[in-house]
KOLGU-4560 file (N, C-alpha, C; in nm, 3 decimals, padded with zeros to 5 digits):
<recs>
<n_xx: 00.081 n_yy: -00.119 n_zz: 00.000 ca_xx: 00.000 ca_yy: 00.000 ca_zz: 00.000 c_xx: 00.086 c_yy: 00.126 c_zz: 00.000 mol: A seq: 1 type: UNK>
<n_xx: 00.201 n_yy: 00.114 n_zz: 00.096 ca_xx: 00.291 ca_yy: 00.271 ca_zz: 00.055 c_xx: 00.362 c_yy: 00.253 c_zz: -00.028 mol: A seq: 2 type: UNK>
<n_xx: 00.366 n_yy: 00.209 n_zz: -00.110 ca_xx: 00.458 ca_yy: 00.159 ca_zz: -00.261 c_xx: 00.334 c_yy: 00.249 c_zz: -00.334 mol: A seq: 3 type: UNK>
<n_xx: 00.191 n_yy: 00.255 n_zz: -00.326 ca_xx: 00.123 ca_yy: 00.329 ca_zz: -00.418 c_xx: 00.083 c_yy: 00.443 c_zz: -00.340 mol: A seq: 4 type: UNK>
<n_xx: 00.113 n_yy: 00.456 n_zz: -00.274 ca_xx: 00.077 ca_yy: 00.637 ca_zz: -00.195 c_xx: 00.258 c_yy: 00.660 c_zz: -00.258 mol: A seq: 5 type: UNK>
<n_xx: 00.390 n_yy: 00.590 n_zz: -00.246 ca_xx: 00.463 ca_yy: 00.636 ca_zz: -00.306 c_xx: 00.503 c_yy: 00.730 c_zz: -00.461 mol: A seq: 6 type: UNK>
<n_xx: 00.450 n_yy: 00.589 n_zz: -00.509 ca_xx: 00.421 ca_yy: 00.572 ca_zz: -00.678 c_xx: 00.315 c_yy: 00.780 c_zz: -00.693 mol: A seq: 7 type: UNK>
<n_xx: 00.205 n_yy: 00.734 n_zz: -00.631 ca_xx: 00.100 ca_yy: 00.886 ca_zz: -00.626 c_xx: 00.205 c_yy: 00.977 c_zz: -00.585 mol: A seq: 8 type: UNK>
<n_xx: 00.271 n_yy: 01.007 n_zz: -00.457 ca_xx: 00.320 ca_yy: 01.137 ca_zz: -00.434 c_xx: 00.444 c_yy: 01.139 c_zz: -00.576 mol: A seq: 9 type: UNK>
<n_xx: 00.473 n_yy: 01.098 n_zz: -00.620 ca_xx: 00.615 ca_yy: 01.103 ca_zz: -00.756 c_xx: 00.533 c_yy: 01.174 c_zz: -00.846 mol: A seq: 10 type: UNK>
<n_xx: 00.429 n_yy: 01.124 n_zz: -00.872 ca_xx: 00.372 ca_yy: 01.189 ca_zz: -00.989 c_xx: 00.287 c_yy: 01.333 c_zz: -00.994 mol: A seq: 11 type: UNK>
<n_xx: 00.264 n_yy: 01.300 n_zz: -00.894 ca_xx: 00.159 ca_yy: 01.450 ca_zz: -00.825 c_xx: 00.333 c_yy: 01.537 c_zz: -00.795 mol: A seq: 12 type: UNK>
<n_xx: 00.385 n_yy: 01.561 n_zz: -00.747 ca_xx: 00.505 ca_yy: 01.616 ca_zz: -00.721 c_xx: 00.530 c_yy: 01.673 c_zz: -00.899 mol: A seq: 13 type: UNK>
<n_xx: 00.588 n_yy: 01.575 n_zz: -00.982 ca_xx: 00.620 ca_yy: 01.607 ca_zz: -01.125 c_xx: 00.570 c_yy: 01.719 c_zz: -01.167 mol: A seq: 14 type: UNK>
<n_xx: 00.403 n_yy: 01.670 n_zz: -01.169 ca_xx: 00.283 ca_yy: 01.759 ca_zz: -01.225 c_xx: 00.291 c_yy: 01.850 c_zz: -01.185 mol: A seq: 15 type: UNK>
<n_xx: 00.323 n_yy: 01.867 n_zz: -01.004 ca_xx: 00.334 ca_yy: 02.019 ca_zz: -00.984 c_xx: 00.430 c_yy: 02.099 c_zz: -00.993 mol: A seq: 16 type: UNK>
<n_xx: 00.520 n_yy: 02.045 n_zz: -01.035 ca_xx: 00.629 ca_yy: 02.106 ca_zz: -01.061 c_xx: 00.621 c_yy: 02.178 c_zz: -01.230 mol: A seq: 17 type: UNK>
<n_xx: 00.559 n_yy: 02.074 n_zz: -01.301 ca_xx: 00.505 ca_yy: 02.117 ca_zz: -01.421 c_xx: 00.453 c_yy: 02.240 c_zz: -01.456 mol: A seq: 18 type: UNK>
<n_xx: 00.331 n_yy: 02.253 n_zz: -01.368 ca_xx: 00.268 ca_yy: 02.371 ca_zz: -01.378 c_xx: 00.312 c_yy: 02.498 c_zz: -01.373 mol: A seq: 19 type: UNK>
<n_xx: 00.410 n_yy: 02.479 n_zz: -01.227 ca_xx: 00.459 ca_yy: 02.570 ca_zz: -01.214 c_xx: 00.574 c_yy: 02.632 c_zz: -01.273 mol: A seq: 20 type: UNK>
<n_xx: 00.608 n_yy: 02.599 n_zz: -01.306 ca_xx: 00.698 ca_yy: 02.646 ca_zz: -01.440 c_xx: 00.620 c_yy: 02.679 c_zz: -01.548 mol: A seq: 21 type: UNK>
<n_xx: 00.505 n_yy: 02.617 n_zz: -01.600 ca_xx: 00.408 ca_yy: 02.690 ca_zz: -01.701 c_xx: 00.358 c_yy: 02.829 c_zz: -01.628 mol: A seq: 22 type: UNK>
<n_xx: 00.348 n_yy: 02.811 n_zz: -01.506 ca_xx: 00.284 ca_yy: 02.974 ca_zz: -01.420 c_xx: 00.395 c_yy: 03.073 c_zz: -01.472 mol: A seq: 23 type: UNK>
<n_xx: 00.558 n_yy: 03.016 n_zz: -01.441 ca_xx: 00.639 ca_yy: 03.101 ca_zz: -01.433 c_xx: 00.681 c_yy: 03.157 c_zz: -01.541 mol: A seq: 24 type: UNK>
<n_xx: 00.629 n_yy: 03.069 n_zz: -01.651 ca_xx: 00.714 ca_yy: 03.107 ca_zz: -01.876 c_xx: 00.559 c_yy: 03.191 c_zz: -01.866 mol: A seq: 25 type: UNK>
<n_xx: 00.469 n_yy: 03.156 n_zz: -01.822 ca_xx: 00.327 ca_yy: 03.254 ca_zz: -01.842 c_xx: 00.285 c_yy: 03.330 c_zz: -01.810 mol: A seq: 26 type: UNK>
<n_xx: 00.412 n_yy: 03.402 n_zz: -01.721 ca_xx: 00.391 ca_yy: 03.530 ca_zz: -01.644 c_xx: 00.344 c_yy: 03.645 c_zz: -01.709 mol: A seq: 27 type: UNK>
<n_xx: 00.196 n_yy: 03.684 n_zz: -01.700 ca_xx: 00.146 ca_yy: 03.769 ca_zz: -01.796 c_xx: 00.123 c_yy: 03.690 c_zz: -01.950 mol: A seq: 28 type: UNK>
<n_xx: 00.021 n_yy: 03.614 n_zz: -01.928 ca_xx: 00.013 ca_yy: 03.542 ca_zz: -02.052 c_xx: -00.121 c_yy: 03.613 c_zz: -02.128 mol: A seq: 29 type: UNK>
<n_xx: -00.127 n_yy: 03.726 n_zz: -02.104 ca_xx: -00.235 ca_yy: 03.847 ca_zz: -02.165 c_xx: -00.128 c_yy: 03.917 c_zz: -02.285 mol: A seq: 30 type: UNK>
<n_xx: -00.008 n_yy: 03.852 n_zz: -02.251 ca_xx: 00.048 ca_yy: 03.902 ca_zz: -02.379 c_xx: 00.087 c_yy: 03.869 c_zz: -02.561 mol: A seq: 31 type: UNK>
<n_xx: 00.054 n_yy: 03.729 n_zz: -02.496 ca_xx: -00.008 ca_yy: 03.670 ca_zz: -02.603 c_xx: -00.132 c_yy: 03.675 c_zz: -02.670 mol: A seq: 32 type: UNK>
<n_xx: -00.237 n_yy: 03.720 n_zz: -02.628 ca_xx: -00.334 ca_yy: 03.846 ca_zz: -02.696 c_xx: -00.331 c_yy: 03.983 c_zz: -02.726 mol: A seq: 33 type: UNK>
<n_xx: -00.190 n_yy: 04.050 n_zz: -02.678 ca_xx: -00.148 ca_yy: 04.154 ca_zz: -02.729 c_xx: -00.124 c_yy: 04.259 c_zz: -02.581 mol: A seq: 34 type: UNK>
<n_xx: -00.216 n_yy: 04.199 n_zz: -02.492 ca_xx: -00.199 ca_yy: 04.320 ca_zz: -02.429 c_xx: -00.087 c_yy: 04.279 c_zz: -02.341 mol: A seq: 35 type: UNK>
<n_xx: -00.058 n_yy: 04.357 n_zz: -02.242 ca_xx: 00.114 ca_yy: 04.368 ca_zz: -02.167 c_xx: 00.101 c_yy: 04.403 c_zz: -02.006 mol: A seq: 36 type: UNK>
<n_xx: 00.131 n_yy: 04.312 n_zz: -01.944 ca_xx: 00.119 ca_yy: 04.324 ca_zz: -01.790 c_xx: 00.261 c_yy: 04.364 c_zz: -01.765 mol: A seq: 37 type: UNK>
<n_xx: 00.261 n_yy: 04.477 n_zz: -01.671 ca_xx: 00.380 ca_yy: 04.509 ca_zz: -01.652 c_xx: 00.460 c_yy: 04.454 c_zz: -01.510 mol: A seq: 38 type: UNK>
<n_xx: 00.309 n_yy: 04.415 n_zz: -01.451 ca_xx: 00.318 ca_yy: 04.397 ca_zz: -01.302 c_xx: 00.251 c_yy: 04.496 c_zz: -01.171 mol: A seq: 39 type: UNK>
<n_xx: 00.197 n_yy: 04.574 n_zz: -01.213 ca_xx: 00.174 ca_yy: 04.667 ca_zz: -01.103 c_xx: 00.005 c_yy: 04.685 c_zz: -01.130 mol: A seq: 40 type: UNK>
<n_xx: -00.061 n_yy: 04.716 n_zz: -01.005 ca_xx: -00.158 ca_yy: 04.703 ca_zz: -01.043 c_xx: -00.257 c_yy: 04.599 c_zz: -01.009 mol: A seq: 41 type: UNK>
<n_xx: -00.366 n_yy: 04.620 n_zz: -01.020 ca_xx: -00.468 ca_yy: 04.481 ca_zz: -00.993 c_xx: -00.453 c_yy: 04.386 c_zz: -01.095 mol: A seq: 42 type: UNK>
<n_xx: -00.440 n_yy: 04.272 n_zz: -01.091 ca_xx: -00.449 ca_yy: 04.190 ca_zz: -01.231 c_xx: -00.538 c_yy: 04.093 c_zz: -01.158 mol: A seq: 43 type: UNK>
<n_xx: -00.605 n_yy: 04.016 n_zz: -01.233 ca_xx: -00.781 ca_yy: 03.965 ca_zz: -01.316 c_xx: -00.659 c_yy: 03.804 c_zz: -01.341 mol: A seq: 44 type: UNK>
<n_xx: -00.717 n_yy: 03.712 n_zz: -01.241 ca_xx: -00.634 ca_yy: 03.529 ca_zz: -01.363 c_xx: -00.743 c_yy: 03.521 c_zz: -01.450 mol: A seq: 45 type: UNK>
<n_xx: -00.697 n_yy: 03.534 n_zz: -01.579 ca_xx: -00.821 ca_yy: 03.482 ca_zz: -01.676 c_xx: -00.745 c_yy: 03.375 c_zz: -01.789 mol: A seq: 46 type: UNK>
<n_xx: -00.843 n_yy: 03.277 n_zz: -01.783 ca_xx: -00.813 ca_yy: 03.197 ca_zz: -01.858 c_xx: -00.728 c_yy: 03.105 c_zz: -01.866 mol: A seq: 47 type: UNK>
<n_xx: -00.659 n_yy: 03.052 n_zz: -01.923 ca_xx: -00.547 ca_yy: 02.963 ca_zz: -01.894 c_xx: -00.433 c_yy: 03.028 c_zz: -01.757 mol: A seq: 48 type: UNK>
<n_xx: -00.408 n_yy: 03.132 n_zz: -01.732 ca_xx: -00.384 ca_yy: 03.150 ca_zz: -01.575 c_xx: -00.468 c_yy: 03.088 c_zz: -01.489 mol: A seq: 49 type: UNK>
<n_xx: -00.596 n_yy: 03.139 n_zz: -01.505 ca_xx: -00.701 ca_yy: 03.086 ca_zz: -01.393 c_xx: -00.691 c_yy: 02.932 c_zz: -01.345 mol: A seq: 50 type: UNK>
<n_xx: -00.695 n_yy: 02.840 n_zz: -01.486 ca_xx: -00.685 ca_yy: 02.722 ca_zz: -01.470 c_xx: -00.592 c_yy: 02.709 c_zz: -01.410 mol: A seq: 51 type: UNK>
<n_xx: -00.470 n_yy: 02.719 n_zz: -01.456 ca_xx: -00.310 ca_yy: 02.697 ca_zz: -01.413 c_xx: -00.283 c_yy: 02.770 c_zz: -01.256 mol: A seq: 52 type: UNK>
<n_xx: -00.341 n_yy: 02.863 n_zz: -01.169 ca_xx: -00.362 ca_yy: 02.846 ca_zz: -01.083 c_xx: -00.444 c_yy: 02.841 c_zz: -00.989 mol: A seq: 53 type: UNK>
<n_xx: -00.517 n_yy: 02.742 n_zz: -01.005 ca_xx: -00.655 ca_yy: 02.627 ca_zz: -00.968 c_xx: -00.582 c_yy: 02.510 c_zz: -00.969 mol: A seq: 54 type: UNK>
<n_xx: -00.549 n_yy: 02.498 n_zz: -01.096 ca_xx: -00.451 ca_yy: 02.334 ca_zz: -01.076 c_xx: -00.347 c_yy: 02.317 c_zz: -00.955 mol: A seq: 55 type: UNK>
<n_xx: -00.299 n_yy: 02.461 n_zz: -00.982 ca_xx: -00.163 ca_yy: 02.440 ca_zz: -00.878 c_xx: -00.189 c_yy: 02.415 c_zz: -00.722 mol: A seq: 56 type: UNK>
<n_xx: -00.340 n_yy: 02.473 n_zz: -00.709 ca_xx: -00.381 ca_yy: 02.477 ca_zz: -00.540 c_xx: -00.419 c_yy: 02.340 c_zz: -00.518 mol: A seq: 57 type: UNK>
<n_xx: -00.484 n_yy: 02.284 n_zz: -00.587 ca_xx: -00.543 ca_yy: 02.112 ca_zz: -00.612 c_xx: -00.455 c_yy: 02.040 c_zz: -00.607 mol: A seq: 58 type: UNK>
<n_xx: -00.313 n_yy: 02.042 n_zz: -00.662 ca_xx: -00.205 ca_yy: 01.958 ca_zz: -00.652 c_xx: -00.158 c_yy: 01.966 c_zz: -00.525 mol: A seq: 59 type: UNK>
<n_xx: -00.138 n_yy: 02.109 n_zz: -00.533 ca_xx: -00.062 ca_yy: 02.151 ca_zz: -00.361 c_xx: -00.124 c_yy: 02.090 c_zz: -00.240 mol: A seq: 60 type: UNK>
<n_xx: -00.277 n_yy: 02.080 n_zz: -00.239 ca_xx: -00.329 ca_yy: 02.004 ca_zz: -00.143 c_xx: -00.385 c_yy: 01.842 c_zz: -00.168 mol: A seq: 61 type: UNK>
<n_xx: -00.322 n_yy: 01.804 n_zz: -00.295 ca_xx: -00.307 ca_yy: 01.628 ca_zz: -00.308 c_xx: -00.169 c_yy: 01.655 c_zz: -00.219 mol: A seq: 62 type: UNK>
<n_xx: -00.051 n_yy: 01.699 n_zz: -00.289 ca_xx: 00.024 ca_yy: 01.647 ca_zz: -00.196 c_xx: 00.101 c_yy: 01.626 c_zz: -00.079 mol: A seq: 63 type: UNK>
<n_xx: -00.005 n_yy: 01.762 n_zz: -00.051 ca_xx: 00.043 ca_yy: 01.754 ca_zz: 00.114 c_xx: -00.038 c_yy: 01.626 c_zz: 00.234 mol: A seq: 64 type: UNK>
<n_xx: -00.160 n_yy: 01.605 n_zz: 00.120 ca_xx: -00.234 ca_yy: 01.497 ca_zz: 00.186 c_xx: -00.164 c_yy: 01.356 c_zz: 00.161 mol: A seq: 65 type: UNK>
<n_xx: -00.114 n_yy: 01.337 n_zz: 00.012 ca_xx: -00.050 ca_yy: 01.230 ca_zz: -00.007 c_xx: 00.085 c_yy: 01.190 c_zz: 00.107 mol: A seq: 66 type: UNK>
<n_xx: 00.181 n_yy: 01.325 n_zz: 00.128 ca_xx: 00.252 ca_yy: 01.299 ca_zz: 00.230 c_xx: 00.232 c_yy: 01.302 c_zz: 00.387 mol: A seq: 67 type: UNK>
<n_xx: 00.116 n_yy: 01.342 n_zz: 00.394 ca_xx: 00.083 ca_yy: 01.278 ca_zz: 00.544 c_xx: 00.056 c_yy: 01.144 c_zz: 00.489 mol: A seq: 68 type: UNK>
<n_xx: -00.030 n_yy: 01.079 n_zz: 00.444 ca_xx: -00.082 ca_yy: 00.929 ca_zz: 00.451 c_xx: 00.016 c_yy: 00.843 c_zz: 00.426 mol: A seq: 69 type: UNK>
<n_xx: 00.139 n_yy: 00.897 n_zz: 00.307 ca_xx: 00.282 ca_yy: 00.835 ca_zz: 00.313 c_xx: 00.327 c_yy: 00.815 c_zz: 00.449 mol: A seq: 70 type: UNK>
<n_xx: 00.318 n_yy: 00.921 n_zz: 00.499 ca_xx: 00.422 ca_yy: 00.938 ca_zz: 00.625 c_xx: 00.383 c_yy: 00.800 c_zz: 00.719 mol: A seq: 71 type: UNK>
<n_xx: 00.217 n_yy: 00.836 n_zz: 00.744 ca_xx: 00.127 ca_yy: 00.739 ca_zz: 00.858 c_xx: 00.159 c_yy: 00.579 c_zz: 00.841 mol: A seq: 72 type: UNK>
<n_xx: 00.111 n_yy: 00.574 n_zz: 00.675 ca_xx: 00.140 ca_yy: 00.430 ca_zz: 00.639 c_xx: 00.223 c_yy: 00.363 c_zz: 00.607 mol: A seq: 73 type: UNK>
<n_xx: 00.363 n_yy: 00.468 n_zz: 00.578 ca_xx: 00.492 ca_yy: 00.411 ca_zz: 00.575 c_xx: 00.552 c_yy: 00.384 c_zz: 00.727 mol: A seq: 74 type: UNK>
<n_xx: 00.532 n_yy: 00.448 n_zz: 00.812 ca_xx: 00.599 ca_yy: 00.467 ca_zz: 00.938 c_xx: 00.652 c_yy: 00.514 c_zz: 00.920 mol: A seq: 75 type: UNK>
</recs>
């Protein structure tokens, strides 16, 4: 059984690591519709931001759950 809470936290880990590096090349990804975030200011997640951080909070709390239940059921 902790061979597959193992196997789960590897991959959930990857993925989030994934994303986040898509967060980080997509910094201001309104600029690929033309317009230009400079950084300052209120900014709006729309769209593929939004998703991308939604995903990232969902992962973040698989795997903090995955590594408690690792932890419990590994000893």
């Amino acid at each position: 059984m902790a061979l597959y809470f193992n196997i789960a936290l590897i991959l959930v880990s990857l993925s989030l690591v994934v994303v986040i590096v898509l967060q980080s090349r997509g910094a201001g990804l309104g600029g690929l519709a033309g317009g230009e975030y400079s950084g300052t200011g209120y900014h709006v997640r729309r769209g593929l931001e939004r998703v991308l951080f939604n995903v990232t909070i969902g992962l973040s709390v698989m795997f903090f759950i995955l590594a408690l239940l690792s932890a419990v059921i590994g000893g």
